[in-house]
MMTF fields as JSON, N, C-alpha, C and O atoms, coordinates in Angstrom:
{
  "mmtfVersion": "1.0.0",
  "mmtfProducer": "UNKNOWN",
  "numBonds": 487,
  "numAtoms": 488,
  "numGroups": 122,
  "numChains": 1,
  "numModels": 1,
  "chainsPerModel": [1],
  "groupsPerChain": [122],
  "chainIdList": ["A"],
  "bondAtomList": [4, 2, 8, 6, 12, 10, 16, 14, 20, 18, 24, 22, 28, 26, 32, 30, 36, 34, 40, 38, 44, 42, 48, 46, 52, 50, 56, 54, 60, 58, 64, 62, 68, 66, 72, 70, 76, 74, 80, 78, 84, 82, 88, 86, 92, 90, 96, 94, 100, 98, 104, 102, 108, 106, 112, 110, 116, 114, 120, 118, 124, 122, 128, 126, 132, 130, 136, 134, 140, 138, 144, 142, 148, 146, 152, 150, 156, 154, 160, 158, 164, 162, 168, 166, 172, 170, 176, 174, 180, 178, 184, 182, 188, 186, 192, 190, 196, 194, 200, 198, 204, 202, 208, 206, 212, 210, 216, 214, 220, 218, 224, 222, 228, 226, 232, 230, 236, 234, 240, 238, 244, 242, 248, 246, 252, 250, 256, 254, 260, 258, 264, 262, 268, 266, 272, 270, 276, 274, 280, 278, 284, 282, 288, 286, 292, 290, 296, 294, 300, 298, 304, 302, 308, 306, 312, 310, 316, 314, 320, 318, 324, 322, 328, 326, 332, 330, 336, 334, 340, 338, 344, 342, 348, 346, 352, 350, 356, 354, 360, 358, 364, 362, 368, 366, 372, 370, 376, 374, 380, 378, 384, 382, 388, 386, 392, 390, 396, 394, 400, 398, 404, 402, 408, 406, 412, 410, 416, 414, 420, 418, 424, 422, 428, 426, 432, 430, 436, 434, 440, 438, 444, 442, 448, 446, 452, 450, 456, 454, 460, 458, 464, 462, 468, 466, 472, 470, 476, 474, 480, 478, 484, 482],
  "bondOrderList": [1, 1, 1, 1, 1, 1, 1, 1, 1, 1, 1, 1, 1, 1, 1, 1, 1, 1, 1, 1, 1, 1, 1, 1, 1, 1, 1, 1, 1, 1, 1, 1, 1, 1, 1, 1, 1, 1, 1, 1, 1, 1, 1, 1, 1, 1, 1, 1, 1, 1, 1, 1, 1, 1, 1, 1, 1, 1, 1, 1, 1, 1, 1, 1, 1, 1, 1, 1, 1, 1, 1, 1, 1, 1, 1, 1, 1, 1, 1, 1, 1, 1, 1, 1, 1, 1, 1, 1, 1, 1, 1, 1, 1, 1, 1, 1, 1, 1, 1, 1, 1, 1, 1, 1, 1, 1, 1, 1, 1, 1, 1, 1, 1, 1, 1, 1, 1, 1, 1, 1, 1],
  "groupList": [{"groupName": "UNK", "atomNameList": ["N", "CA", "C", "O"], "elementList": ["N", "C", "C", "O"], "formalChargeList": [0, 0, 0, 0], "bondAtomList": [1, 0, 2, 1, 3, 2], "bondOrderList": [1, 1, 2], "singleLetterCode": "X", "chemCompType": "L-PEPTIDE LINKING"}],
  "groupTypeList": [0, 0, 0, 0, 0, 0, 0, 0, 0, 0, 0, 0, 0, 0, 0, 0, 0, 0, 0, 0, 0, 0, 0, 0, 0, 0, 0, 0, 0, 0, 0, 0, 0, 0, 0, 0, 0, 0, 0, 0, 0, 0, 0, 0, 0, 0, 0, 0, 0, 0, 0, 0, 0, 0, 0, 0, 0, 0, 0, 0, 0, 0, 0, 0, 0, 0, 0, 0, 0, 0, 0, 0, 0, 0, 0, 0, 0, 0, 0, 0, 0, 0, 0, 0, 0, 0, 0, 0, 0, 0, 0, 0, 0, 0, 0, 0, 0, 0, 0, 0, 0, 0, 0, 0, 0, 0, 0, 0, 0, 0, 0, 0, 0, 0, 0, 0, 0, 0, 0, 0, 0, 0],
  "groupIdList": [1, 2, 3, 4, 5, 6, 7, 8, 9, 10, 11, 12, 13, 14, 15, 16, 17, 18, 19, 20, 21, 22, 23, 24, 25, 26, 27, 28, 29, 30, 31, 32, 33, 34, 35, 36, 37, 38, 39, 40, 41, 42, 43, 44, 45, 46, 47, 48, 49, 50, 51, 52, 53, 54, 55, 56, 57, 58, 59, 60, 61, 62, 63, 64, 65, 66, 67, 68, 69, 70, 71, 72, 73, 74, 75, 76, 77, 78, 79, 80, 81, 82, 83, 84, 85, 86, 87, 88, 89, 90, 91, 92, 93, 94, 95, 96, 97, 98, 99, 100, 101, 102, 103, 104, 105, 106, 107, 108, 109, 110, 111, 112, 113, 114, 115, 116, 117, 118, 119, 120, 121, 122],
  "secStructList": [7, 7, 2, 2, 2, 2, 2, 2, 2, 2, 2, 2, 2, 2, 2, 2, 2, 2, 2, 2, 2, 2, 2, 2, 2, 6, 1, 1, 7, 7, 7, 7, 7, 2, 2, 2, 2, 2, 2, 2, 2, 2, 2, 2, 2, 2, 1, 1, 7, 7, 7, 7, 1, 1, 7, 7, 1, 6, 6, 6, 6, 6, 6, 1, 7, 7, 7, 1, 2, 2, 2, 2, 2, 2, 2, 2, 2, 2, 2, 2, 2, 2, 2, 2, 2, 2, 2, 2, 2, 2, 2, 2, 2, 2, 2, 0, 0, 0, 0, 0, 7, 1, 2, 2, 2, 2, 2, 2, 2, 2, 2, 2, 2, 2, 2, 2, 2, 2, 2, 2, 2, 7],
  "xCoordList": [98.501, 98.612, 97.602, 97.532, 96.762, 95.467, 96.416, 97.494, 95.363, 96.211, 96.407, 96.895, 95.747, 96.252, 97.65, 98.585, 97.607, 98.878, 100.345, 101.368, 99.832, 101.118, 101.045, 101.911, 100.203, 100.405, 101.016, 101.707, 100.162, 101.206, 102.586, 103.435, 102.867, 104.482, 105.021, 105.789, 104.913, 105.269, 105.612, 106.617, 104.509, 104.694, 105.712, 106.119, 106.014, 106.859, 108.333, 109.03, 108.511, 109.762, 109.822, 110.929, 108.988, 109.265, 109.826, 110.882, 109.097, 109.581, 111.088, 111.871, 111.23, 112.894, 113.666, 114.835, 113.206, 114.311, 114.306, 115.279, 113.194, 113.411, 114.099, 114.722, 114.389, 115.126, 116.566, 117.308, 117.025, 118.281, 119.119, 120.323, 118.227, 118.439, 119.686, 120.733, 119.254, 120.011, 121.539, 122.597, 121.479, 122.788, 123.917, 125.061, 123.185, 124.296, 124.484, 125.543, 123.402, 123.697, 124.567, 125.058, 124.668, 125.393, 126.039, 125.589, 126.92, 127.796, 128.422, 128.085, 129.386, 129.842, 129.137, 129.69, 127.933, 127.192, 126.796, 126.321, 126.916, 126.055, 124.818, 124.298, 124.423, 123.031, 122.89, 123.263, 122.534, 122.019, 120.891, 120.212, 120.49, 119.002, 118.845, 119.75, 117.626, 117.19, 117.715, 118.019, 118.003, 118.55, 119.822, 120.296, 120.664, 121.753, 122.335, 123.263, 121.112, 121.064, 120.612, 121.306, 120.241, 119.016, 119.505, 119.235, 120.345, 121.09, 122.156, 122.212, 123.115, 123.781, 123.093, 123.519, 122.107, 121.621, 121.476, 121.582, 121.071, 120.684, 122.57, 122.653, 123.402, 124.656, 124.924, 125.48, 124.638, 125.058, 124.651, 125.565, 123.279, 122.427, 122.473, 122.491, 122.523, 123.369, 124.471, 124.804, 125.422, 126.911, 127.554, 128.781, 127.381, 128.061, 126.969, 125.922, 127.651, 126.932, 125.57, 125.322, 124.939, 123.473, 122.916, 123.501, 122.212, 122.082, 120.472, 119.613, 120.369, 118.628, 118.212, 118.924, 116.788, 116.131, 116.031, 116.456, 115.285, 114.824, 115.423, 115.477, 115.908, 116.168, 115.056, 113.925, 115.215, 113.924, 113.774, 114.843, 112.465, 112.516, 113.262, 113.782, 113.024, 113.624, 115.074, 115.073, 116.175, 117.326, 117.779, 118.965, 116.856, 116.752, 116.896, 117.568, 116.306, 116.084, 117.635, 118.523, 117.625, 118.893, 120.026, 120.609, 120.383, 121.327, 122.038, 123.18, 121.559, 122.338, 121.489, 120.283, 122.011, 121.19, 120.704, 121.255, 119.243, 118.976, 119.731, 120.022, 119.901, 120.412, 119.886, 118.901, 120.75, 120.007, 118.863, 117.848, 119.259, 118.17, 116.778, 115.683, 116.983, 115.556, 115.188, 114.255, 115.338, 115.227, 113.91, 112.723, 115.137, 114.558, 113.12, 112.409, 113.125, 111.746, 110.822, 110.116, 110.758, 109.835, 109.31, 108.24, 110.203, 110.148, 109.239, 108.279, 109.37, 108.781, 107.485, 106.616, 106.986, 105.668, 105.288, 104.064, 105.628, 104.642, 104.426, 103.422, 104.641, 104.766, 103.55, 102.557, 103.626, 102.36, 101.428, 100.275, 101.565, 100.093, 99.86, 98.631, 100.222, 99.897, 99.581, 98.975, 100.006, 99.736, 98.043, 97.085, 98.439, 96.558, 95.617, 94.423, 96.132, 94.804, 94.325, 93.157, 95.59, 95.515, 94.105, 93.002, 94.867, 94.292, 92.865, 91.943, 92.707, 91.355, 90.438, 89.241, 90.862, 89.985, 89.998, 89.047, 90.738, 90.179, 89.278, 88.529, 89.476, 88.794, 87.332, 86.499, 87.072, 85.553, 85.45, 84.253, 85.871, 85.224, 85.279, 84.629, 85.693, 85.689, 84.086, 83.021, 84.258, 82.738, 81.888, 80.853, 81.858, 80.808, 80.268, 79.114, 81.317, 80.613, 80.248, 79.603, 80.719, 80.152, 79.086, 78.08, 79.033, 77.481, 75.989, 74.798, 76.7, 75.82, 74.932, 73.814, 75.849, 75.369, 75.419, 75.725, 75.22, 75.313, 73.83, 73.199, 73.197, 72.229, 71.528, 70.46, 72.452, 71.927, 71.132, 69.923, 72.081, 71.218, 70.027, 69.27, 69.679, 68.107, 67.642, 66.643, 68.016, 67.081, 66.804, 65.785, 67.354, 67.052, 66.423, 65.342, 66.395, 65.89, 64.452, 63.478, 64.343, 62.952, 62.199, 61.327, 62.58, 62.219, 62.114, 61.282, 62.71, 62.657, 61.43, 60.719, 61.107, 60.022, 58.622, 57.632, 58.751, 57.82, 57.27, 56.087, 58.541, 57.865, 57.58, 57.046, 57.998, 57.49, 56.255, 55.751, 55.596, 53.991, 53.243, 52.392, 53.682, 52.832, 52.807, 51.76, 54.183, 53.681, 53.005, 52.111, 53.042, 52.582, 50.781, 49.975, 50.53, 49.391, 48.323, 47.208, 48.867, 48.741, 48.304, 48.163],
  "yCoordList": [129.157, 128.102, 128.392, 129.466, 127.232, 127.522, 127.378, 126.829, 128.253, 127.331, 126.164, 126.088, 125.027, 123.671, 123.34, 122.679, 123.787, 123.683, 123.931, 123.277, 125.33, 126.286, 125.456, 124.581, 125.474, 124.591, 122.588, 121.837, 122.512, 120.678, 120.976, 120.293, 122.222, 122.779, 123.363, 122.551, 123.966, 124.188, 123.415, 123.438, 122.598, 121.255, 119.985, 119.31, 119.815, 119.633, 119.877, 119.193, 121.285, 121.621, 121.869, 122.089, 121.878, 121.808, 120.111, 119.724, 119.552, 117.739, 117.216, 116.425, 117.904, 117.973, 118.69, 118.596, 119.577, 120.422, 119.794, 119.73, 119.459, 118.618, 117.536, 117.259, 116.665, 115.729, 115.901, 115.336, 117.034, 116.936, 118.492, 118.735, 119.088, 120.095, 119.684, 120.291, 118.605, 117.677, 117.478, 118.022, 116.913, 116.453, 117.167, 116.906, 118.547, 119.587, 120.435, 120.913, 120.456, 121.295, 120.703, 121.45, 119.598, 118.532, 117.576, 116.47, 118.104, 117.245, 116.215, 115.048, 116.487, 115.298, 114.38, 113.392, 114.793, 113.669, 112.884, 112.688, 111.948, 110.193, 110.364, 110.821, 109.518, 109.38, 107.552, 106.893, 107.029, 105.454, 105.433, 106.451, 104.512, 103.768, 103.736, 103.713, 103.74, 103.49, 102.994, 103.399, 101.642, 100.668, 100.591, 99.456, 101.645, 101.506, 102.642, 102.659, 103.687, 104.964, 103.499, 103.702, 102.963, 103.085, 101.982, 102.045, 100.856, 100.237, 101.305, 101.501, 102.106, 103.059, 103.66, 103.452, 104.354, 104.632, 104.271, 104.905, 102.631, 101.642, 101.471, 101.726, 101.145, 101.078, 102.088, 101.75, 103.577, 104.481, 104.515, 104.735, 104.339, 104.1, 103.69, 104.202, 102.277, 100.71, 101.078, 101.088, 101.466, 102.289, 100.396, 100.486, 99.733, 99.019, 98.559, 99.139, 97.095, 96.265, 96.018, 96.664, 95.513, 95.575, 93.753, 93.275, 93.224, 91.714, 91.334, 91.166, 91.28, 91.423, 90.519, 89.826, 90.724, 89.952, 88.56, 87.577, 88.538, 87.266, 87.519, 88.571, 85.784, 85.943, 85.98, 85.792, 86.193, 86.386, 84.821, 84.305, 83.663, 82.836, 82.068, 80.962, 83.242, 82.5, 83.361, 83.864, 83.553, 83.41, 82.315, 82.013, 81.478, 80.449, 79.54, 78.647, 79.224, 78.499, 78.579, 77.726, 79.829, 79.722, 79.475, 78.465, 79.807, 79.36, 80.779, 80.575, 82.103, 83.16, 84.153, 83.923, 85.527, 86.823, 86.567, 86.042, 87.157, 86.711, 87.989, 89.156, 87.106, 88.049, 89.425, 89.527, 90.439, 91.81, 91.912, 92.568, 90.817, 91.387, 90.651, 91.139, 89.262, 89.273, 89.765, 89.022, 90.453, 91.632, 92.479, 92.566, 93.232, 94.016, 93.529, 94.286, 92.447, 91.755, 92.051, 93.058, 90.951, 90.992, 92.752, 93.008, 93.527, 95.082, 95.38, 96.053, 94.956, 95.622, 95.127, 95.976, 93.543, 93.279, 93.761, 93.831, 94.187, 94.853, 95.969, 96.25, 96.726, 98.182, 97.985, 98.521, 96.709, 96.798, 96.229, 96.428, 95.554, 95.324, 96.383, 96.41, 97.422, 98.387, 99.626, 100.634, 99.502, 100.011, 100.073, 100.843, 98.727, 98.683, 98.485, 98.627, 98.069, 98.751, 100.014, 100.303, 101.069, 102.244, 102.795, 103.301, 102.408, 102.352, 101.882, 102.695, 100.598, 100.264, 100.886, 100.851, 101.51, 102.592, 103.691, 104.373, 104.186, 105.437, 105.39, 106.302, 104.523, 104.018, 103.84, 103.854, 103.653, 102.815, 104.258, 104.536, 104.805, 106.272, 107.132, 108.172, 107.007, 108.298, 107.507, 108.122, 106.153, 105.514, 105.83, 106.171, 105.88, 105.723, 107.349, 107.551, 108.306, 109.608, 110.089, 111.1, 109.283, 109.463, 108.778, 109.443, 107.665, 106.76, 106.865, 106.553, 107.325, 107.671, 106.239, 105.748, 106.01, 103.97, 104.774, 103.99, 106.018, 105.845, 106.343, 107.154, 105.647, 105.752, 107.313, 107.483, 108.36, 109.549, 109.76, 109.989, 109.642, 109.037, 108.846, 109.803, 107.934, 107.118, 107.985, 108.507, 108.574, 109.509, 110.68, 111.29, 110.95, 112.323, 111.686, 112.274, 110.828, 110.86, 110.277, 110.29, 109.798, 109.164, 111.253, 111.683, 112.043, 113.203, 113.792, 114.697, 113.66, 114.481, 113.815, 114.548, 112.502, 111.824, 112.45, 112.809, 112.517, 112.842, 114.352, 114.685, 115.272, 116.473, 116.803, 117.836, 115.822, 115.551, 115.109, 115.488, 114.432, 113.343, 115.055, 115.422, 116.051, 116.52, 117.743, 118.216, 118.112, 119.339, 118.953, 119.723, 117.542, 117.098, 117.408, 118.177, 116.468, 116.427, 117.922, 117.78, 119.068, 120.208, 120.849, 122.07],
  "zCoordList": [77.686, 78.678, 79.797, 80.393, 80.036, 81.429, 82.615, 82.844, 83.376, 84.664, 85.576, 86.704, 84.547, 85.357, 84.507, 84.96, 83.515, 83.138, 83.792, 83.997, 84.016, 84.837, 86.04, 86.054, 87.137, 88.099, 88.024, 88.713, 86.66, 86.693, 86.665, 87.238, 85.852, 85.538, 87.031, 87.548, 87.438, 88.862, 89.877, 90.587, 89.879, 90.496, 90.358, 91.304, 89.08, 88.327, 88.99, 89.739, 88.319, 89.231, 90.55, 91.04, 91.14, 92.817, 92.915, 93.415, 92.477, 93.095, 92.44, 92.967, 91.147, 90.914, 91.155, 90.779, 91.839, 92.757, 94.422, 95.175, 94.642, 95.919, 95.592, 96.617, 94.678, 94.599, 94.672, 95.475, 93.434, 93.319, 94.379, 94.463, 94.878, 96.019, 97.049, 97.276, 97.512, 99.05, 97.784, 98.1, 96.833, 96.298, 96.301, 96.674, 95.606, 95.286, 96.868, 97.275, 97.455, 98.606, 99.87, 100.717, 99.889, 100.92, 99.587, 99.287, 99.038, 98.117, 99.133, 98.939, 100.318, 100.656, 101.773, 102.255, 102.103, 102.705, 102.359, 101.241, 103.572, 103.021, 103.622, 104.64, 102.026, 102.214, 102.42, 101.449, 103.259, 103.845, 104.001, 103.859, 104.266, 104.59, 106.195, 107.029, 106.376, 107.852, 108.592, 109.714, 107.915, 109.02, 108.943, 108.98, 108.826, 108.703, 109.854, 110.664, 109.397, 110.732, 112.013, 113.009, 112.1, 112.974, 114.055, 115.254, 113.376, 114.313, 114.788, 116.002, 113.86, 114.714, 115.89, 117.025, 115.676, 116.898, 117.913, 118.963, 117.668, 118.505, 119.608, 120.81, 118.989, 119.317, 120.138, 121.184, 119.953, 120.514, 121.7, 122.494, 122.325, 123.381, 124.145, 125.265, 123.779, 124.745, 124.799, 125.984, 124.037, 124.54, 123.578, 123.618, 123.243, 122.66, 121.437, 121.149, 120.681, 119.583, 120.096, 121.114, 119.81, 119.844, 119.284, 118.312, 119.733, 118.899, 118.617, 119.483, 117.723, 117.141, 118.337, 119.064, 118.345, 118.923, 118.411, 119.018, 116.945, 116.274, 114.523, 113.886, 114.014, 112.68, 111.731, 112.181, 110.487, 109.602, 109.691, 110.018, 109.438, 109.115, 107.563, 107.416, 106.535, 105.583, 105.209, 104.085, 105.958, 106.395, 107.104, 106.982, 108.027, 108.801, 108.112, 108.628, 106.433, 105.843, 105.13, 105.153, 104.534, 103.737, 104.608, 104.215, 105.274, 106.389, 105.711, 105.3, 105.545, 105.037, 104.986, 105.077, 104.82, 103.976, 102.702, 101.734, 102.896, 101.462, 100.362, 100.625, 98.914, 97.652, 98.338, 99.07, 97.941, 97.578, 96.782, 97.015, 95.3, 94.184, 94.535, 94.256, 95.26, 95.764, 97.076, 97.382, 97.888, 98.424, 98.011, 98.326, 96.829, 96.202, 94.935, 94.274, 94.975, 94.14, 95.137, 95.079, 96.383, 97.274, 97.912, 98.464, 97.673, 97.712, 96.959, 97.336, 95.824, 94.447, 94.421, 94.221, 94.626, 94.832, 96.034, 95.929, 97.26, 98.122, 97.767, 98.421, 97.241, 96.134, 95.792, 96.283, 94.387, 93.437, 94.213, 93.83, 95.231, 95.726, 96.372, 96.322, 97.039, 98.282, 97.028, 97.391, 95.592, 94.638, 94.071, 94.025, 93.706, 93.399, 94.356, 94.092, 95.802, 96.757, 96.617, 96.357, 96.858, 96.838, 94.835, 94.63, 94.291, 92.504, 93.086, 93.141, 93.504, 93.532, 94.439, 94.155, 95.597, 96.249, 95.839, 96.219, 95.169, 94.821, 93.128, 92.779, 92.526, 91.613, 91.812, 90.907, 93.207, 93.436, 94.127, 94.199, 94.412, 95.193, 93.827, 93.928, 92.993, 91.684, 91.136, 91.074, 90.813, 90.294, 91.04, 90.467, 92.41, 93.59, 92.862, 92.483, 92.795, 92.818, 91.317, 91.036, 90.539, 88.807, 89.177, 89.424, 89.281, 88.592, 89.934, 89.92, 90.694, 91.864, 92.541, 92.384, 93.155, 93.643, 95.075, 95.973, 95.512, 96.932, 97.4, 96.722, 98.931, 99.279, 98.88, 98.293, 99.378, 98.686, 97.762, 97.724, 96.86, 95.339, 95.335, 95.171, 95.462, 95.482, 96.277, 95.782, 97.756, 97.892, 97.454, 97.777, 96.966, 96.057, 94.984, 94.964, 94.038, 92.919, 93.497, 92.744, 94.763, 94.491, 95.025, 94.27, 96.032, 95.885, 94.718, 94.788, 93.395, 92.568, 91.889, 91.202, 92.009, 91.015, 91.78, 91.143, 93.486, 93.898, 93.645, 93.575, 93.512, 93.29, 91.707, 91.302, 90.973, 89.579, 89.396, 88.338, 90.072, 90.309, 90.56, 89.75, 91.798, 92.273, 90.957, 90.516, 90.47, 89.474, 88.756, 88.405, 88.126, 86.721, 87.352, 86.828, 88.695, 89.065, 89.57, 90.073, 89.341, 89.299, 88.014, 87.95]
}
């Protein structure tokens, strides 16, 4: 086994032991979401309830909370788009530095033609 191996393997178990670490080690804690801490907090501060500023517009529309599961859709496409930005820049920076499209480039290769003209011309 090389050692990018041993290290993908290492790596490996570090991120599933960070996952399931918190479970077993705090068995009876809750685990919530932000905004669930976060208005508490908010409550604690003001010393009472707390009342949003502004409603979402399309709650406005529904005259309700929207579903959970579309929620969780509109979740999931900001994901894949913030996904393939991420994919597509680093994509164009791995090409940029394989195929060599950057100004550098050209200057070095037109130096290398020049000190090619002068050995040849020698």
């Amino acid at each position: 086994m090389n050692k990018t191996s041993k290290t993908a393997i290492i790596l490996i178990i570090i991120a599933i032991a960070l996952v399931f670490f918190p479970l077993f080690a705090f068995p009876s804690a809750e685990f919530r979401g932000t905004d669930d801490v976060g208005s508490d907090m908010v409550a604690e501060v003001i010393g009472g309830e707390h009342e949003p500023w502004f409603e979402a517009p399309i709650e406005r529309i529904l005259g309700g909370e929207l579903p959970g599961e579309i929620e969780t859709l509109i979740f999931c496409v900001q994901t894949g788009i913030g996904v393939g930005v991420l994919a597509f820049c680093f994509g164009y920076l791995v090409a940029r530095k394989k195929y060599g499209t950057g100004a550098d480039d050209t200057e070095r290769q037109k130096e290398d033609q020049k000190e090619e003209k002068e050995t040849s011309a020698k």
